[in-house]
DSSP file (Angstrom, degrees, kcal/mol; ACC not computed):
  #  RESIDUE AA STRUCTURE BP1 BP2  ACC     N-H-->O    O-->H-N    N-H-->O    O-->H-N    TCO  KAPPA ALPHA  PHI   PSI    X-CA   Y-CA   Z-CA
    1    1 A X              0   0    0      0, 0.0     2,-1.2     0, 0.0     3,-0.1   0.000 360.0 360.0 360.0 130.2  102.8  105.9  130.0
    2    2 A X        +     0   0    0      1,-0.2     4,-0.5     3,-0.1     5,-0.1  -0.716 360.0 174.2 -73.2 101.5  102.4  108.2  127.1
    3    3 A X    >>  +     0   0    0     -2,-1.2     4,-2.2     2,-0.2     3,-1.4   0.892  69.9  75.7 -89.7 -12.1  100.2  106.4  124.6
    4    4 A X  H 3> S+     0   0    0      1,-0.3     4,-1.7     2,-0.2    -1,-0.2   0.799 105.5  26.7   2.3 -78.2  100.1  109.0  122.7
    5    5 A X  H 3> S+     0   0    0      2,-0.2     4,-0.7     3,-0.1    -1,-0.3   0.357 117.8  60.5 -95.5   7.8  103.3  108.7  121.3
    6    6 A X  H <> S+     0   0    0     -3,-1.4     4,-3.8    -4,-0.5     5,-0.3   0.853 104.0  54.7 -83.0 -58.7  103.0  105.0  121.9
    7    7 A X  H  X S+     0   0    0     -4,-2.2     4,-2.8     2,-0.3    -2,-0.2   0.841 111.9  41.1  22.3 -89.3   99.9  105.5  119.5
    8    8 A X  H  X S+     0   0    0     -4,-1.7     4,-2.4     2,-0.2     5,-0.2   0.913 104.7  66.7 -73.4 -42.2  102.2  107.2  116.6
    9    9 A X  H  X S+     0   0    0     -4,-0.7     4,-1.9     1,-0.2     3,-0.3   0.969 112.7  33.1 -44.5 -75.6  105.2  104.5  117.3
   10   10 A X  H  X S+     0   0    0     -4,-3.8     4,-1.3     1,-0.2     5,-0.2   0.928 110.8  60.2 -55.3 -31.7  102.6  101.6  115.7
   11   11 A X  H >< S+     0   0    0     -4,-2.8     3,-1.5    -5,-0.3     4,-0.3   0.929 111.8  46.3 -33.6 -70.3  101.0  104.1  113.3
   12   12 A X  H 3< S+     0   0    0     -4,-2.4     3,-0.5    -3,-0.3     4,-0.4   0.775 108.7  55.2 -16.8 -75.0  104.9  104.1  112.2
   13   13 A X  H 3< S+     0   0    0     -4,-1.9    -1,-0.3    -5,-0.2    -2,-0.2   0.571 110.6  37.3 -50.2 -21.4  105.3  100.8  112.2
   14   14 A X  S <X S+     0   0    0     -3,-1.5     4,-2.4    -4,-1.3     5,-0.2   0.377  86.6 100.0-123.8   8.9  102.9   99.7  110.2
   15   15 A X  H >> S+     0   0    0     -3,-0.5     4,-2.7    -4,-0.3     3,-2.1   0.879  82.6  59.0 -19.9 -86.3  102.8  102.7  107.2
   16   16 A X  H 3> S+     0   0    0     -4,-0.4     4,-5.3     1,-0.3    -1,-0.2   0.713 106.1  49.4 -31.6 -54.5  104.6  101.0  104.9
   17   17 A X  H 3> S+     0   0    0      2,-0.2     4,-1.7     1,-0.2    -1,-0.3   0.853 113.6  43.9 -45.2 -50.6  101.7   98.1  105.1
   18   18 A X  H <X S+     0   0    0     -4,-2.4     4,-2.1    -3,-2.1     5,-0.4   0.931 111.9  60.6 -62.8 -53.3   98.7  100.5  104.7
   19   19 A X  H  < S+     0   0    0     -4,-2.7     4,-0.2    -5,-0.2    -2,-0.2   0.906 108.8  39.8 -30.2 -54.0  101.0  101.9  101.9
   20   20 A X  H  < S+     0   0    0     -4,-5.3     4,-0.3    -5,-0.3    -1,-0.2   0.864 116.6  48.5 -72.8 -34.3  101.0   98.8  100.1
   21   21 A X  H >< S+     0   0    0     -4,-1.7     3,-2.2    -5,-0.2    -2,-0.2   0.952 105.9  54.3 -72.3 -27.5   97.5   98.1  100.7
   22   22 A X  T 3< S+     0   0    0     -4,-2.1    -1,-0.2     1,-0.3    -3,-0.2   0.566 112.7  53.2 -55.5 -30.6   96.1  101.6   99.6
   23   23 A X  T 3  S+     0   0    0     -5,-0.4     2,-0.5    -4,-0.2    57,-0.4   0.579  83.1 120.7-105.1   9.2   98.1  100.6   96.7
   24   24 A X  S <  S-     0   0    0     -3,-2.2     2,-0.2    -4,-0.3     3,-0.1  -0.366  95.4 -17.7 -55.1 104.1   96.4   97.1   96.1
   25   25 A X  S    S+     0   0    0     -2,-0.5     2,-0.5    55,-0.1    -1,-0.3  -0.136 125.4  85.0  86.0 -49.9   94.8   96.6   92.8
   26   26 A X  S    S-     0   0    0     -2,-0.2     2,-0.3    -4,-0.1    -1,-0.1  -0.819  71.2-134.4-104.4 118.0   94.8  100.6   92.3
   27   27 A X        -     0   0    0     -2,-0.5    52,-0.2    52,-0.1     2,-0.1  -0.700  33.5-157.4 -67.9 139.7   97.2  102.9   91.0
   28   28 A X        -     0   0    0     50,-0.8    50,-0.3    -2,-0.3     5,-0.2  -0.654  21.8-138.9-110.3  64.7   97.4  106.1   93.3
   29   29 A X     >  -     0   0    0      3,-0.2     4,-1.1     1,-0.2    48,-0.2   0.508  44.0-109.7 -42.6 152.6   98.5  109.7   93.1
   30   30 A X  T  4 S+     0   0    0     46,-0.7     5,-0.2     2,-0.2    -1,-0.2   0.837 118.3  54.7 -59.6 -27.1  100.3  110.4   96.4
   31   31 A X  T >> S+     0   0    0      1,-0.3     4,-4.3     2,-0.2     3,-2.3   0.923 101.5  56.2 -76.3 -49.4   97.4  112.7   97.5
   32   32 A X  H 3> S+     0   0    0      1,-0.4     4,-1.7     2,-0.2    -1,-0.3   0.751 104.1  56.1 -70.0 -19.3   94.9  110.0   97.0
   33   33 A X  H 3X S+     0   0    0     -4,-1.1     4,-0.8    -5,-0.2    -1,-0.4   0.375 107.4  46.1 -72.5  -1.2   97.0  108.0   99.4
   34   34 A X  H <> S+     0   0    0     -3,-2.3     4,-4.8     2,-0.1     5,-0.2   0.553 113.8  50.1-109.4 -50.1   96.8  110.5  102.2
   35   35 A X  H  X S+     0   0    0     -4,-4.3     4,-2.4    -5,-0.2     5,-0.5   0.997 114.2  43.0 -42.1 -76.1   93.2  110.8  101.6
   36   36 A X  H  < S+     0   0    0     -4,-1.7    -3,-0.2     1,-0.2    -2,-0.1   0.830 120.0  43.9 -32.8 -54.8   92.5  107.1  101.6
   37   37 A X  H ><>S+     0   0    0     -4,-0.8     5,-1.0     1,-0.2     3,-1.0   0.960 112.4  50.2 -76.7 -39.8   94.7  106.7  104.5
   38   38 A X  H ><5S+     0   0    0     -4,-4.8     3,-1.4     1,-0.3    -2,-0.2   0.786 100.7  67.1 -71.5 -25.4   93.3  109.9  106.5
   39   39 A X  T 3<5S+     0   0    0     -4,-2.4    -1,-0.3     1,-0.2    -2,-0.2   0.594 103.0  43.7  -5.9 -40.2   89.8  108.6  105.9
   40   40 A X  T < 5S-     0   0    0     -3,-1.0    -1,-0.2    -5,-0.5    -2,-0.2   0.618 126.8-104.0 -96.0  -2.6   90.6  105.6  108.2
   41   41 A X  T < 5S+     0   0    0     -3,-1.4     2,-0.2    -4,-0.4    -3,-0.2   0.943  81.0 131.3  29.3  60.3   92.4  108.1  110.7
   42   42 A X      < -     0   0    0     -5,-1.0     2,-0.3    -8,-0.1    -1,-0.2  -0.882  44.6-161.0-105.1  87.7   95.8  107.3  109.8
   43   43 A X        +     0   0    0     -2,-0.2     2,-0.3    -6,-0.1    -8,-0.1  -0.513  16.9 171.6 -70.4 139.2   97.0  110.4  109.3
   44   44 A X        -     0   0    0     -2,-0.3     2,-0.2   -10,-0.2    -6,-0.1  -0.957  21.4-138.7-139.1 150.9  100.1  110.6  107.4
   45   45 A X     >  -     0   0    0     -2,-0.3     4,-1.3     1,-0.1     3,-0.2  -0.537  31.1-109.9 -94.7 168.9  101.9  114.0  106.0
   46   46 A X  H  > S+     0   0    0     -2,-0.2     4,-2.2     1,-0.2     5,-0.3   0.956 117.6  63.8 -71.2 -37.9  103.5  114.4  102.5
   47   47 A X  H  4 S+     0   0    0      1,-0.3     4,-0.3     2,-0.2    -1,-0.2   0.553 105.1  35.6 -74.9   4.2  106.6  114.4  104.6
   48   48 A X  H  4 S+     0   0    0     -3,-0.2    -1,-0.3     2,-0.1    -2,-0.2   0.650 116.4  53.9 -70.2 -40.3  106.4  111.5  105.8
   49   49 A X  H  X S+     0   0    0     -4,-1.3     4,-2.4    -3,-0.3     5,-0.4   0.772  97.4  57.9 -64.2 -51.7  105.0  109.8  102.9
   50   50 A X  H  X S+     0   0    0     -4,-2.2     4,-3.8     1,-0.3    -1,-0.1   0.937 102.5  59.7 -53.1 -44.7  107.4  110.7  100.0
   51   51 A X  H  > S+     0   0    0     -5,-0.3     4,-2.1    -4,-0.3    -1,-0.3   0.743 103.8  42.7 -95.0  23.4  109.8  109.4  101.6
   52   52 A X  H  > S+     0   0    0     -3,-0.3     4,-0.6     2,-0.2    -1,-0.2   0.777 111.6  54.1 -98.2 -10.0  108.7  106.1  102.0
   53   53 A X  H  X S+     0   0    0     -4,-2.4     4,-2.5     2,-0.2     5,-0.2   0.852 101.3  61.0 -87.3 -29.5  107.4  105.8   98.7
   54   54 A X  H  X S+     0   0    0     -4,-3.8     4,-4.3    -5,-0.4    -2,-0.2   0.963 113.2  34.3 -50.3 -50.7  110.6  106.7   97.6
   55   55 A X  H  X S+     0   0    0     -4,-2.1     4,-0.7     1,-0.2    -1,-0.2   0.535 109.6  59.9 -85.3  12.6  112.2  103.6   99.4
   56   56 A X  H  <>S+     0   0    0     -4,-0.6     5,-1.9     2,-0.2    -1,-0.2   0.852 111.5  45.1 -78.6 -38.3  109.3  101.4   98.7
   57   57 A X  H ><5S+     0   0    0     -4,-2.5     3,-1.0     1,-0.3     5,-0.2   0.986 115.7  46.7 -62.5 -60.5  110.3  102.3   94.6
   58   58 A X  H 3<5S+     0   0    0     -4,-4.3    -1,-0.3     1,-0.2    -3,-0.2   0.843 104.9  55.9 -66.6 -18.4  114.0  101.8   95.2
   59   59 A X  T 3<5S-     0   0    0     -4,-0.7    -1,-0.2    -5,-0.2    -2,-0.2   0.296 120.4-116.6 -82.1  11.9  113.4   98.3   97.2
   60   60 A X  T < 5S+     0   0    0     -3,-1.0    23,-0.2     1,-0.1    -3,-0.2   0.868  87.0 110.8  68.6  34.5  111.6   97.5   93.6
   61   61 A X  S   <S+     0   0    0     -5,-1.9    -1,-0.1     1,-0.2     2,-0.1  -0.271  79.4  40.7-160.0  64.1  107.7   97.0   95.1
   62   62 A X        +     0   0    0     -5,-0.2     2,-0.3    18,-0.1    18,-0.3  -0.452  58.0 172.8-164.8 155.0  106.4  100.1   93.6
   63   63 A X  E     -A   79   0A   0     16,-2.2    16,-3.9    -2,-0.1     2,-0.4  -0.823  18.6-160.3-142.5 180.0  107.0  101.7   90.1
   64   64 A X  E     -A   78   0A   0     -2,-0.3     2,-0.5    14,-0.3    14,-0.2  -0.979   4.4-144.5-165.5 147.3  104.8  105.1   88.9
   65   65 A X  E     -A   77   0A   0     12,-1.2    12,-1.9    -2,-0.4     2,-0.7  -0.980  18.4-106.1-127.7 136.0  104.2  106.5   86.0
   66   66 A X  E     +A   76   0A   0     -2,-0.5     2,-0.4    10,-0.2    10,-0.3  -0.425  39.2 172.1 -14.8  59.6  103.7  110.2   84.4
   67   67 A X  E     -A   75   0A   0      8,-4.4     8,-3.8    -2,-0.7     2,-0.3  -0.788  30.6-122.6-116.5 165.3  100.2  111.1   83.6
   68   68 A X        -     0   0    0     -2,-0.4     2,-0.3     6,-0.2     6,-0.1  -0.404  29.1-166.7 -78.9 121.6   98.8  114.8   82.4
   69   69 A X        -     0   0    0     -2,-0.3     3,-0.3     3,-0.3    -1,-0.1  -0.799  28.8-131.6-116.8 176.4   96.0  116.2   84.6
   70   70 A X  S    S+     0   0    0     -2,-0.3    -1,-0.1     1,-0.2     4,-0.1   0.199  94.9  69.5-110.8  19.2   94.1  118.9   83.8
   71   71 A X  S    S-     0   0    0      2,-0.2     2,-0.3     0, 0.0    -1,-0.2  -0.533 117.9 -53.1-109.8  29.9   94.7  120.7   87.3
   72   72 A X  S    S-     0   0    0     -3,-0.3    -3,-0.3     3,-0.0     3,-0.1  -0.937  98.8  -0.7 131.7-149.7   98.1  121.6   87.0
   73   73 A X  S    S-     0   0    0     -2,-0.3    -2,-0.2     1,-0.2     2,-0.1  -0.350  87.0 -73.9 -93.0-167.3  101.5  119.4   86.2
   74   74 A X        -     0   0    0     -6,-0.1     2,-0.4     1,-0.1    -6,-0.2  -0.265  47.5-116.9 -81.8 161.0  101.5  116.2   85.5
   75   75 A X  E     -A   67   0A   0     -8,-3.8    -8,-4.4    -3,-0.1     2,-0.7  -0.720   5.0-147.4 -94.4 131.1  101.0  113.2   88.2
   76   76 A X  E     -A   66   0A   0     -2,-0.4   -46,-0.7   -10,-0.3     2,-0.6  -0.858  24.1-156.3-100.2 126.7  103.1  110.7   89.1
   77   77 A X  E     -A   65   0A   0    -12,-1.9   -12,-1.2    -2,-0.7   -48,-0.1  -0.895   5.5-136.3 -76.6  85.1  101.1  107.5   90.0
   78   78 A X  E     +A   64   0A   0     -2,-0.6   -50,-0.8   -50,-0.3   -14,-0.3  -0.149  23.9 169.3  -1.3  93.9  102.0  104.7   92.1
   79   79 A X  E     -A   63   0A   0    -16,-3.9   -16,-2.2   -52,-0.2     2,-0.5  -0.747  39.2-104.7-131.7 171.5  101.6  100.8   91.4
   80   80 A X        -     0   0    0    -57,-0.4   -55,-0.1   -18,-0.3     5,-0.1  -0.910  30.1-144.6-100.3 116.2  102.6   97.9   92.9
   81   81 A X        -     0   0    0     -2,-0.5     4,-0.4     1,-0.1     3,-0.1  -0.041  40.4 -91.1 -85.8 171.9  105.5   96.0   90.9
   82   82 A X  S >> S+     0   0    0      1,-0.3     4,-2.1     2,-0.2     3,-1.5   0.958 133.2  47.8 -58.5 -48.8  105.4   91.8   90.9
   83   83 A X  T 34 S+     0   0    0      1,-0.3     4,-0.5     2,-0.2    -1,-0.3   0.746 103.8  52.5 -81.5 -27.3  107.5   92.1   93.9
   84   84 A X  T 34 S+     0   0    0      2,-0.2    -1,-0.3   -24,-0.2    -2,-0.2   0.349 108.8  53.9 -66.3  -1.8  105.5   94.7   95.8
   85   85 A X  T <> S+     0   0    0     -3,-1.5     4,-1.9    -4,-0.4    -2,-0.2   0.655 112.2  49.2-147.6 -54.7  102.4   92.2   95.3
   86   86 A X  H  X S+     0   0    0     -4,-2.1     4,-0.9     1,-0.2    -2,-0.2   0.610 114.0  43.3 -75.4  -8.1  104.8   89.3   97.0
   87   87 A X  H  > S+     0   0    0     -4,-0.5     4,-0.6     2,-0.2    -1,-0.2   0.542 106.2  55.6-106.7   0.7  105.7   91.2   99.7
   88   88 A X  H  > S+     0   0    0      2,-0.2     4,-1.4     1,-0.1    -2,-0.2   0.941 108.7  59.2 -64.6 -43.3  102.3   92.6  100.5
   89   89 A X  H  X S+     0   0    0     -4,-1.9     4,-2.1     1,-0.3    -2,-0.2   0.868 108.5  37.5 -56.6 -53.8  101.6   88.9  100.6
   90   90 A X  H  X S+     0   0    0     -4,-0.9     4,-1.0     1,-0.2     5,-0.3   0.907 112.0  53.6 -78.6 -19.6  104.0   88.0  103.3
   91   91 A X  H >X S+     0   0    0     -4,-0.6     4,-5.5     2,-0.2     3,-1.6   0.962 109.8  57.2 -79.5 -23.6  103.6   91.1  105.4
   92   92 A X  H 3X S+     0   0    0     -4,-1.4     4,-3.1     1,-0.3     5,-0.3   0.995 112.6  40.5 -46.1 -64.6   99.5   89.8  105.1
   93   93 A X  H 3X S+     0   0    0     -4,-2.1     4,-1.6     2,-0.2    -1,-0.3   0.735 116.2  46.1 -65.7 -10.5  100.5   86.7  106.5
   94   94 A X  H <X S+     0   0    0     -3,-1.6     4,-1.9    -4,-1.0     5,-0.4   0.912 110.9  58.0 -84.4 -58.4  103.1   88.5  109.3
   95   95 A X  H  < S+     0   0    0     -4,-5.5     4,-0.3    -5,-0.3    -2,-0.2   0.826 108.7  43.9 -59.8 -28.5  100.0   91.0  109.9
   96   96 A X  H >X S+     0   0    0     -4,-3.1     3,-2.1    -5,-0.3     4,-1.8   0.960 110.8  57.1 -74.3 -42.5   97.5   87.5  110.9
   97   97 A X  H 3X S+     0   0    0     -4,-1.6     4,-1.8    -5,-0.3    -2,-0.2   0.903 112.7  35.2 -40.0 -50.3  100.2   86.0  113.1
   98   98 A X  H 3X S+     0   0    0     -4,-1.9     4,-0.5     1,-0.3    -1,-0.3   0.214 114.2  57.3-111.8  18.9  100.7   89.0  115.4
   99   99 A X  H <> S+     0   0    0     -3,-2.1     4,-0.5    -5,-0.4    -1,-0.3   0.534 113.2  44.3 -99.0 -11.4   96.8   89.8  115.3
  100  100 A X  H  X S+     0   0    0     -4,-1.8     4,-1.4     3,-0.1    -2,-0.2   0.898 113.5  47.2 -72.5 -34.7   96.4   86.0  116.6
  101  101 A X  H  X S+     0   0    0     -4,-1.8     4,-1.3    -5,-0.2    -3,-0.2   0.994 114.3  51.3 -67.2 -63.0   99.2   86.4  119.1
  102  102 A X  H  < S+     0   0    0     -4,-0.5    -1,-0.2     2,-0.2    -2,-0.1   0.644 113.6  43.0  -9.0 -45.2   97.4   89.8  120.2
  103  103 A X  H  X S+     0   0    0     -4,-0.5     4,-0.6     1,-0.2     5,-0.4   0.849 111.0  47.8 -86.9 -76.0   94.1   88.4  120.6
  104  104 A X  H  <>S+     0   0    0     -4,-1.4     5,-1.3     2,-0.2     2,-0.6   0.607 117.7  44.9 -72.2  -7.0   94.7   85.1  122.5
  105  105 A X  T  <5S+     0   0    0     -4,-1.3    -1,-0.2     3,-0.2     2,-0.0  -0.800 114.6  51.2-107.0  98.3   97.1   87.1  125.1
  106  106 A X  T  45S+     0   0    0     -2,-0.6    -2,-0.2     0, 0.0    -3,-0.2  -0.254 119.3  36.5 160.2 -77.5   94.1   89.8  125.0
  107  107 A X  T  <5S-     0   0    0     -4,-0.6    -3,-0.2     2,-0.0    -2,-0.1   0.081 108.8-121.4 -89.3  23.4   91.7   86.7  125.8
  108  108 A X  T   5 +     0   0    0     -5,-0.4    -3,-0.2     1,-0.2    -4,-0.1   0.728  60.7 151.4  60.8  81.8   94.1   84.7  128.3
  109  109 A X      <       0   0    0     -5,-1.3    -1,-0.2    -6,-0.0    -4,-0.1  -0.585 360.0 360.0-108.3  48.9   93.8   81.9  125.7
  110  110 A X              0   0    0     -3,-0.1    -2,-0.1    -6,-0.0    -5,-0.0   0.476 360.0 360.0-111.0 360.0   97.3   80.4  126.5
């Protein structure tokens, strides 16, 4: 078995989720999400990352806004829309279901 690449399959799977949390409460520059995440060792690329923020924006739970740095052109920043905030919330509740399912076949508790 490669777990390797079994390894980068869940990584995969669960982006979007670290995406949303990275963006909880805090607006983000895209960099500062890469940071944040690679910090945890979830590595993510910009290519990988743009485009998901791109469909997290078009499925309407994230919006960004324009601001002027003083490094260069301006940044677009990342928030979490009313609807990004409810669906952070159900994947919260998805993500304790299948760390209880995890555990208790983990500890034979069945």
């Amino acid at each position: 078995m490669d777990t390797g690449s079994k390894k980068a399959q869940l990584r995969k799977g669960i982006l979007e989720y670290c995406i949303l949390l990275t963006l909880q409460g805090d607006d983000c520059y895209s960099s500062d999400i890469i940071e944040t995440l690679k910090k945890l060792d979830m590595i993510v690329v910009e290519g990988t990352l743009y485009p998901l923020l791109t469909r997290l924006k078009n499925s309407g739970l994230l919006s960004y806004r324009w601001e002027e740095s003083t490094q260069g052109p301006p940044r677009k920043y990342y928030s979490l829309t009313k609807e990004g905030e409810k669906a952070l919330s159900e994947l919260d509740k998805s993500w304790i279901e299948i760390t209880e399912v995890i555990n208790t076949l983990k500890n034979k508790n069945i």
